[in-house]
Phi, psi and omega in degrees: 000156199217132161078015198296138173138163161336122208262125155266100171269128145002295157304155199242040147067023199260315201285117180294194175254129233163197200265290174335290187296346188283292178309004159262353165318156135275145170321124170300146163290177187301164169066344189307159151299127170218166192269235201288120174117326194087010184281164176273159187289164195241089194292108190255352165204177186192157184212164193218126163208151193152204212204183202293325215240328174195140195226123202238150184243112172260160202188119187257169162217174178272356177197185218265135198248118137241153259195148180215149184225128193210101144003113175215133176255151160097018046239193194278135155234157188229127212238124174238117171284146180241136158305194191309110167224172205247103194277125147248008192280151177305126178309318169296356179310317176264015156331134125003067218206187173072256182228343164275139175275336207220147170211118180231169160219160173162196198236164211245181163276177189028031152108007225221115167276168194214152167224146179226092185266123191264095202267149158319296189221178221282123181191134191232193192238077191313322173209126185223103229225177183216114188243163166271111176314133190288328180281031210005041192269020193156215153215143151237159209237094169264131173225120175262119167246140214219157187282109153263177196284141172336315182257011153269359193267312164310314165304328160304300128351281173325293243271340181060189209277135185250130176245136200251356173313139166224149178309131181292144150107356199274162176249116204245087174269113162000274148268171181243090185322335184219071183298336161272024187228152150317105140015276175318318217291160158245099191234150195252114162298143185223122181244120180298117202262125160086239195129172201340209219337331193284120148241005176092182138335151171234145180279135204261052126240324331125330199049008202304137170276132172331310180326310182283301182314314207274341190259357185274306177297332204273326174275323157277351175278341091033294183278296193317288165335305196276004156301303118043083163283139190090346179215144206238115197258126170235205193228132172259015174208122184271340205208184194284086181210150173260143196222095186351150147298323157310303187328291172338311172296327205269287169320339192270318186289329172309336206250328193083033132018140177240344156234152184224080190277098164297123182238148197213165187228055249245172159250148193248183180243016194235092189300359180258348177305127173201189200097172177276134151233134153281147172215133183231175212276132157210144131008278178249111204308170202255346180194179203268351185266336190286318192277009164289271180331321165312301210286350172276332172285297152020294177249027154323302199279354193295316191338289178277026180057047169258155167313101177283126170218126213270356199288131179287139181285135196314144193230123235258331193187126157012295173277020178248324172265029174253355173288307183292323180317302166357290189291288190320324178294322178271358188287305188319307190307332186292327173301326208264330163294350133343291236283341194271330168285001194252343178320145153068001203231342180214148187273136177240174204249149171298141183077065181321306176245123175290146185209147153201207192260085229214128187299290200313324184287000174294013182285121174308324230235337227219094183271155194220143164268176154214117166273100172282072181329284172204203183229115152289048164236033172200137181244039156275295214260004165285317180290327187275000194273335172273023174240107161328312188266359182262354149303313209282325153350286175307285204304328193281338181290300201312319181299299205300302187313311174319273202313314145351290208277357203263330206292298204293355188264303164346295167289343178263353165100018167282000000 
């Protein structure tokens, strides 16, 4: 490969794509793919936007590109070979961002171009298409990349070169991001809330630490779902380990999570306040004991020294935040199925469902709750929070609540 990097094209990424832009290629080698003419394709502009978990990359060209796509560990990179084309886009167009750390482009031998994405963690490309620019000014080459579990990414590695060419405008998805679930599956992440070093609230008779209650309850509500038809529950921590607040986030959108429920145990400084809460994510609290819990759940990760960084995640363009408007809508409703399977059957706090900023509930994509089992500073509720069947209690309302919210998306083809 010759000229792999940030492309020094002639072109200043300004030029439309034509007969000018074209005519600054070099002759392609022998064997190239070549477009109208027998001219090389010409990429005349490109963008890049997303988050830790899916980043999506656009490339406009002057006429329609196919593409083949292949895998490399070591470190993970995702290789889209192109025919003979000519990067006329602003070098910086493809800055690095997202889930990538490195984006080089350039040209190949015999005529053949190549882009090379360098991934953080384990990322494959859920859809990757070819559209007819609306303005007919072309074609672009959209790739969505999204963070999966290791060993869907080692399957993707195994499969060797894919040819991924497509008809403009058809929608490809690439891989089957949870290749051990069903489609059809309804799946829910249950996040134990906080874990090693992290030990939470402490119980103010028992001393039991919050980790341990919330990874107890967190195993039985976990089984009870997958008891369950149609649905499938994991854990985003199985054992005594600490696991960012991103993280969290990050594991739940990798599985493609279709709910994401945090359970918590928390103290209050008034020992008779006690009951269950929901909370679900808003900009702004709904009372001063919600943004006390925030800002205190909040600084789990100062604990194990990660970076707290309090900047809300970018919201790159107009439908990722109507994704979140969205998200934020079924979250409520999932709070508002809490609160109604937990009526006359779990003791609840006045006002039940709650609302703040809480770092873990930031999944764009993912709607999620938190759940305030009880307050170990009150030892009413520390004794039923170590009683096993009044857990397994508690986990049989959360199904019926699951279910609640799961039956109208099911029936609606959601």
């Amino acid at each position: 490969m010759t000229g792999l990097g940030p492309a020094a094209s002639a072109a200043d990424g300004k030029t439309p794509p034509g007969k000018a832009a074209a005519s600054a290629a070099k002759p392609a080698g022998k064997g190239a793919a070549k477009g109208l003419g027998g001219r090389p394709l010409v990429a005349y502009a490109a963008r890049i936007a997303g988050d830790e978990v899916r980043t999506r990359v656009v490339i406009d060209f002057d006429h329609k590109p196919t593409f083949k796509v292949h895998y490399l560990d070591g470190p993970q990179r995702i290789v889209i070979d192109l025919p003979d084309t000519v990067f006329g886009f602003k070098p910086g167009a493809l800055a690095a961002r997202g889930v990538f750390t490195d984006i080089r482009y350039g040209s190949m031998e015999r005529g053949a171009a190549r882009l090379v994405m360098t991934a953080k963690r384990p990322t494959v490309l859920a859809l990757s298409e070819v559209q007819k620019d609306e303005k007919d000014r072309g074609y672009r080459l959209v790739l969505d990349a999204k963070v999966v579990p290791q060993e869907t990414f080692e399957t993707q590695v195994k499969a060797g070169w894919a040819d991924a060419a497509r008809a403009a405008g058809e929608r490809h998805e690439t891989v089957d991001i949870a290749p051990h679930v069903k489609k059809s599956t309804f799946i829910v992440a249950v996040d134990a809330g906080h874990g090693g070093i992290d030990a939470g609230a402490t119980g103010a008779r028992t001393k039991t630490p919050e980790k341990t209650i919330t990874l107890a309850f967190a195993k039985t509500l976990a089984d009870r779902l997958n008891r369950n038809d149609g649905i499938h529950a994991f854990l985003t921590r199985k054992d005594d380990e600490f696991v960012s607040l991103s993280g969290r986030v990050a594991i739940a959108r990798e599985h493609d999570a279709d709910l994401f429920i945090s359970i918590h145990a928390d103290t209050l400084s008034i020992p008779t306040i006690r009951g269950a809460t929901v909370y679900t994510i808003s900009d702004k609290s709904s009372d001063r004991m919600a943004a006390d819990l925030a800002e205190r759940e909040n600084k789990s990760d100062t604990i194990a020294g990660v970076d707290f960084n309090t900047e809300p995640p970018e919201v790159s363009d107009i439908l990722l935040d109507l994704t979140r408007r969205e998200t934020q809508a079924f979250s409520v409703t999932m709070a508002n199925a809490v609160v109604s399977a937990f009526e006359g059957q779990i003791g609840l706090i006045n006002n039940p469902h709650r609302y703040a900023g809480f770092q873990v509930l930031t999944a764009p994509d993912v709607p999620s709750i938190l759940l305030e089992l009880g307050f170990l500073s009150n030892k009413d509720d520390e004794q039923q929070l170590l009683d096993e069947k009044w857990r397994e209690k508690v986990a049989n309302r959360l199904a019926e609540a699951v279910s609640r919210y799961r039956h109208p998306l099911v029936a609606n083809g959601g």
